[in-house]
C-alpha positions in Angstrom: -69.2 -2.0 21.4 -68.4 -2.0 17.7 -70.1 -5.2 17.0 -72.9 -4.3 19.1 -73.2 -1.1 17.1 -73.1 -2.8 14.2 -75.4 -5.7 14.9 -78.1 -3.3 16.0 -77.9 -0.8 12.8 -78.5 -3.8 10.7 -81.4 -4.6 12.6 -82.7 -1.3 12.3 -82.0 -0.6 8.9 -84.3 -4.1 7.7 -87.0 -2.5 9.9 -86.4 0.3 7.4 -87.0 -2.2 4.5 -91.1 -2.1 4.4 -92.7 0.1 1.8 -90.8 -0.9 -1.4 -88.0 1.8 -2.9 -88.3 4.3 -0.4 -87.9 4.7 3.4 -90.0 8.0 5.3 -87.2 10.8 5.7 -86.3 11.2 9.8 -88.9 13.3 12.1 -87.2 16.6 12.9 -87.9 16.7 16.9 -88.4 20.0 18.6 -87.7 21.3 21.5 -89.6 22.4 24.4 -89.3 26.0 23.2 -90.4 24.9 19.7 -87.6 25.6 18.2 -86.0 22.6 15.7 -83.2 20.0 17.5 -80.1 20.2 16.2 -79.1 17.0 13.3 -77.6 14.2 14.6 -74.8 14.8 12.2 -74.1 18.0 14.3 -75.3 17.1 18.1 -74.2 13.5 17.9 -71.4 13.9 15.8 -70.1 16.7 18.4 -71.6 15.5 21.4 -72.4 11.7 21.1 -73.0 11.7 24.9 -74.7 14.4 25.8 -78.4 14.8 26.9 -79.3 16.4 23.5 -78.0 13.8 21.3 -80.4 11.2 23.5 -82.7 13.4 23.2 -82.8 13.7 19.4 -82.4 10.4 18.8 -85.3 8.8 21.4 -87.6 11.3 20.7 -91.0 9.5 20.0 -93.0 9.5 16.6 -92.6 7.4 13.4 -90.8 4.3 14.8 -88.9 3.3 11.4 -87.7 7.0 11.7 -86.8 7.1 14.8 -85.0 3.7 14.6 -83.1 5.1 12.3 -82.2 8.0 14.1 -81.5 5.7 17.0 -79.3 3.6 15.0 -77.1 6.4 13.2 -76.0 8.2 16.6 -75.2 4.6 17.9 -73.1 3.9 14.9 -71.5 7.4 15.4 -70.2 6.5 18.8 -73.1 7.5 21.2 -73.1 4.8 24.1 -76.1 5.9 25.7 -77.9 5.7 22.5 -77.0 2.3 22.2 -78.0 1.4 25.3 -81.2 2.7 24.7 -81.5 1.0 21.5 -80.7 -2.2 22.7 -83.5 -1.6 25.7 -86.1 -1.4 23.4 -85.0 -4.1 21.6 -85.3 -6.3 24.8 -88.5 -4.7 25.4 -89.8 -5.9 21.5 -92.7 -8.3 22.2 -91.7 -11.6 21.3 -94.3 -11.8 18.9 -93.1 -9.3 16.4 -93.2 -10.4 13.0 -89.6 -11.0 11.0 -89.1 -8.6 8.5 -89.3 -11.0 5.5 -93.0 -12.1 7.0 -93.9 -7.6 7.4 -93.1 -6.2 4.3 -94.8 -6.3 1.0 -92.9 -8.3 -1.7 -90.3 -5.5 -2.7 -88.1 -5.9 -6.1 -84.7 -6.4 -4.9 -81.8 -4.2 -5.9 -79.6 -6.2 -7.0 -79.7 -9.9 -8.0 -76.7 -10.7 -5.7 -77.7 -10.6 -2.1 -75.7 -9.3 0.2 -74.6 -11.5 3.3 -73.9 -10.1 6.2 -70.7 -10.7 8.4 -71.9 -13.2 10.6 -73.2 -15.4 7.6 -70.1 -15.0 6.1 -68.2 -16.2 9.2 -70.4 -19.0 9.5 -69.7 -20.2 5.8 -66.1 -20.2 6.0 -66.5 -21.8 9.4 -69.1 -24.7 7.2 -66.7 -24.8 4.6 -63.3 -26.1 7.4 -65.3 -28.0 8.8 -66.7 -29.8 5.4 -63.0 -29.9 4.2 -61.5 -31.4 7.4 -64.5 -34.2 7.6 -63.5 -34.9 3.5 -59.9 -34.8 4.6 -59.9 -37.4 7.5 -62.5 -39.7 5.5 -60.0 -39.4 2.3 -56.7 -40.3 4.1 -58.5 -43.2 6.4 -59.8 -45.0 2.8 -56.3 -44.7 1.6 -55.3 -47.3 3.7 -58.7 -49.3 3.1 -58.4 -52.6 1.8 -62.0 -52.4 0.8 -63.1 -51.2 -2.6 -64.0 -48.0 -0.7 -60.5 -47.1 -0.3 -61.1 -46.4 -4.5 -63.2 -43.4 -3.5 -60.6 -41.8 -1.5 -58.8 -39.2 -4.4 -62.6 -37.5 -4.7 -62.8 -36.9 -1.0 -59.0 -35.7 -1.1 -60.4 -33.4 -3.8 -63.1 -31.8 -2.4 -61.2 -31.2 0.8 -58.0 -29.7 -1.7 -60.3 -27.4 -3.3 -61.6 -26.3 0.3 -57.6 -25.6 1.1 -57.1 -28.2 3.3 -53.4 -28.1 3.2 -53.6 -31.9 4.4 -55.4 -33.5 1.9 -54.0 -31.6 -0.8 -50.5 -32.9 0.4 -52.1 -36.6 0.2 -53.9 -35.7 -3.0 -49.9 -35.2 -4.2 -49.0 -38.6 -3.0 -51.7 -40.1 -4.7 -50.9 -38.5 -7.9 -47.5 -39.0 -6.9 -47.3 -42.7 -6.8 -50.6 -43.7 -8.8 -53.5 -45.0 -7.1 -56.6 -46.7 -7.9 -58.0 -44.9 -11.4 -55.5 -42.4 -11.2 -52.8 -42.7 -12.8 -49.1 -41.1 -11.7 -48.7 -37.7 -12.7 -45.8 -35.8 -11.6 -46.7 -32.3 -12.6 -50.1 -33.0 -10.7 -48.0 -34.2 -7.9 -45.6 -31.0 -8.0 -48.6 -28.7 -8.4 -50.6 -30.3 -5.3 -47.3 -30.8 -3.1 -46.5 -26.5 -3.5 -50.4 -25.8 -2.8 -50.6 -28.3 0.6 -46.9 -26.4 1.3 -48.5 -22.6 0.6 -51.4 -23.3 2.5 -49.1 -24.7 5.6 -48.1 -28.0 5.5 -44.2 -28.6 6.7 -44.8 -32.5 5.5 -46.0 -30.5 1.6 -43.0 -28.4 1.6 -40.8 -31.6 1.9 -42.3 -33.5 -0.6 -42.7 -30.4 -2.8 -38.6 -30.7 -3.0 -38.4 -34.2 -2.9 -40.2 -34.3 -6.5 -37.9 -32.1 -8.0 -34.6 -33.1 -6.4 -33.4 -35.2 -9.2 -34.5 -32.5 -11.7 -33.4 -29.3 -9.9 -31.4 -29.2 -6.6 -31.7 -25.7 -6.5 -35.2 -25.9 -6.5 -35.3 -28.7 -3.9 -33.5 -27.3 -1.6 -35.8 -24.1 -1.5 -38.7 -26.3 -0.5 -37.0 -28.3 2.0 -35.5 -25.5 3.5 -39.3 -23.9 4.2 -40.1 -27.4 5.9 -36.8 -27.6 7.9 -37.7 -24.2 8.8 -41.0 -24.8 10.0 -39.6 -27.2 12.2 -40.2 -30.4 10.5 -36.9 -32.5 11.2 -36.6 -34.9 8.5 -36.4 -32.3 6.3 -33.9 -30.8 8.2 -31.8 -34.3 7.8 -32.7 -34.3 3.8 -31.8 -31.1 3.3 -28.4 -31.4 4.9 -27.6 -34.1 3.0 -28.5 -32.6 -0.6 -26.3 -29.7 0.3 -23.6 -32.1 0.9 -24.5 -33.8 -2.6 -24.6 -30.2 -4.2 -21.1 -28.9 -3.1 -19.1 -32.2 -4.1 -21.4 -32.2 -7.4 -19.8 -28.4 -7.9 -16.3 -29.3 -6.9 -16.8 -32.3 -9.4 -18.3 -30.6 -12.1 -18.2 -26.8 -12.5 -21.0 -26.9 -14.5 -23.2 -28.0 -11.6 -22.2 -24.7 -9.6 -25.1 -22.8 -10.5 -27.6 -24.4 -7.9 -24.9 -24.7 -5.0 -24.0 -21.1 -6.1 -27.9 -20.1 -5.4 -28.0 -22.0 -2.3 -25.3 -20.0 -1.1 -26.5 -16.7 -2.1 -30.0 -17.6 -0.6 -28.5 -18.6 2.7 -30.8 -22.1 2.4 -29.7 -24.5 5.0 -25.7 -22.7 5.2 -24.8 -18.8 5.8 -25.5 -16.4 3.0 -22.4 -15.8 1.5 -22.9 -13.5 -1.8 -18.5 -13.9 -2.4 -19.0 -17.6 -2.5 -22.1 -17.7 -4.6 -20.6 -15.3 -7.2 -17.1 -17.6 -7.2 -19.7 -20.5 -8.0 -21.6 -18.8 -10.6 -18.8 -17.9 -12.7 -17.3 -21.0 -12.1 -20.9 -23.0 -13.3 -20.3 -20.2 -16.2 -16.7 -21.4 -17.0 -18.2 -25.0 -17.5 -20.4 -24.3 -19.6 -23.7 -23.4 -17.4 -25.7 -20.6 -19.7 -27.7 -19.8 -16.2 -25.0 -19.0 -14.3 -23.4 -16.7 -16.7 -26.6 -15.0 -16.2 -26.2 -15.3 -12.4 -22.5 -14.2 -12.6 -23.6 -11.1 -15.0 -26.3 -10.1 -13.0 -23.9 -10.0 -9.9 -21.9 -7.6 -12.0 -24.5 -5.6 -13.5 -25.8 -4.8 -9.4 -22.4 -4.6 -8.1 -23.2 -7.5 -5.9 -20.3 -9.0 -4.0 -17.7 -7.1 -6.5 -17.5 -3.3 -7.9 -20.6 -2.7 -10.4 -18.8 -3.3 -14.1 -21.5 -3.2 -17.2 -18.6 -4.4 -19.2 -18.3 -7.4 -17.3 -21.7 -8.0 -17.0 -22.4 -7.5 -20.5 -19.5 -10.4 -21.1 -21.4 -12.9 -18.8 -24.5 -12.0 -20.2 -23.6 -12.3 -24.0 -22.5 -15.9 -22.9 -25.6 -16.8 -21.3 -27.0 -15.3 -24.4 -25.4 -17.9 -26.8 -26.2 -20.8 -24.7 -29.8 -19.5 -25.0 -30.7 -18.0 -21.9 -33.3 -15.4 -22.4 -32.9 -13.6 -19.2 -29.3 -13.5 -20.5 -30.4 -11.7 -23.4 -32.8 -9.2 -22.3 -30.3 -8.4 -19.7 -27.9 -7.6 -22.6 -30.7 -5.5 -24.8 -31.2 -3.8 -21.7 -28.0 -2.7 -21.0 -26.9 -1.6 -24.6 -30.1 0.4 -24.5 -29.4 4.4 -25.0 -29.2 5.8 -21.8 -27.8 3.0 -20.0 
């Protein structure tokens, strides 16, 4: 009843459109006795369903006025009124002329039109389908051997740019890899893998990780965990096997503890284990790792898996400090401030 309240107010309210900047005020009705019918705002707002809202609102004279009457009880929760309203629309002779063909040229109030919700709806519904149509065509030249298939990154655009999580994750392969007149470009790649993974895409997740994983482990992991999460299983496989990589890298090398040490603490792909991932960071700290000094300090400074101990944080801070960690050094600024 909502939408058909709405639907018929905005039909009423263009029939209120003619005459340029103004619209005639409402006829006050009267009663039998004479005597003035109570405001819609007062009769309909109290009684939406009662005779003398219907009454008030159906009563006959000026029929842009009384539309709108008709129309602002309906919209105020007045069934019956609606029902009328939407009578005598049904009863409109078929004839009628549109609004836009009725009025007098009128200057419009604003230079932006206003579209209504059902034009709205149907643009965004346009726009999917447009993007999946661009999409489809763009992955199918891919593996064209004609020189069509060169045309395929533009459609892959267009679709991207309508966020189509799809082609934006192919748009990232082809940027990925190279292909045609594009040439490789990682960042591109990275950039288009994380939008096709925010907008959806398990298989954009996975290669969002796989990008970075030589680079940051921590950071692939993240992104593979999402797509293992959403249920796609080789990332599942992938990502078990980078964990693997990451906790012999840390028992290896302590400085390579930081990213096992936010795994851990994360909980991405293993149990969330804030003892372990503090043990790791201060470990990555000990070999030399400015970021997880910072880690380790932070821990500290929150009382996270250990008593809160400024003095200790402010040690592992001052370190990551040195080894020219910023967030290690506003950390430290911050807790030397008075006060703190």
């Amino acid at each position: 009843m909502t939408v058909l309240r709405f639907q018929l107010l905005s039909l009423c309210l263009l029939l209120g459109a003619c005459g340029g900047a103004t619209v005639p005020a409402p006829e006050t009705p009267t009663s039998s006795t004479g005597s003035a019918v109570s405001a819609p705002q007062t009769v309909c707002s109290d009684q939406p369903e009662s005779d003398a809202c219907l009454s008030f609102a159906t009563a006959p004279g000026n029929g842009i006025a009384r539309a709108k009457r008709m129309a602002q009880a309906c919209n105020g929760g007045s069934v019956r009124v609606c029902n009328a309203l939407a009578q005598a629309l049904e009863r409109a002779p078929a004839s009628t002329p549109t609004p836009e063909r009725a009025c007098p040229p009128a200057k419009a109030a604003s230079e932006t039109p206003v579209r209504s919700p059902i034009t709205a709806v149907d643009d965004e519904a346009n726009e999917a389908d447009e993007a999946e149509r661009e999409a489809k065509l763009g992955a199918r030249l891919l593996d064209d051997p004609s020189p069509e298939r060169l045309s395929a990154p533009d459609h892959l655009f267009r679709a991207c740019k309508l966020s189509h999580a799809g082609a934006c994750n192919d748009l990232g392969w082809v940027y990925d890899h190279g292909f045609g007149t594009v040439s490789a470009d990682g960042d591109k790649a990275k950039e288009l893998f994380g939008k096709a993974c925010d907008l959806g895409s398990s298989l954009g997740c996975l290669n969002r990780g796989r990008v970075v994983k030589k680079s940051n482990t921590g950071d692939a992991a993240k992104f593979m965990h999402r797509a293992c999460s959403a249920g796609h299983s080789a990332a599942c496989e992938e990502l078990a096997g980078l964990l693997a990589d990451m906790k012999a890298s840390c028992e290896k090398s302590p400085v390579e503890c930081t990213n096992w040490g936010y795994v851990v603490e994360r909980g991405l792909g293993t149990t969330p284990d804030s003892n372990k991932a503090l043990a790791a960071y201060q470990r990555a700290c000990n070999g030399g790792s400015a970021q997880g000094c910072a880690n380790a300090g932070q821990f500290h400074a929150l009382g996270i898996a250990t008593k809160k101990n400024v003095t200790k944080a402010l040690m592992f801070f001052d370190r990551a400090c040195r080894g020219k960690n910023d967030f290690g050094c506003l950390r430290a600024k911050e807790l030397r401030a008075p006060g703190d």
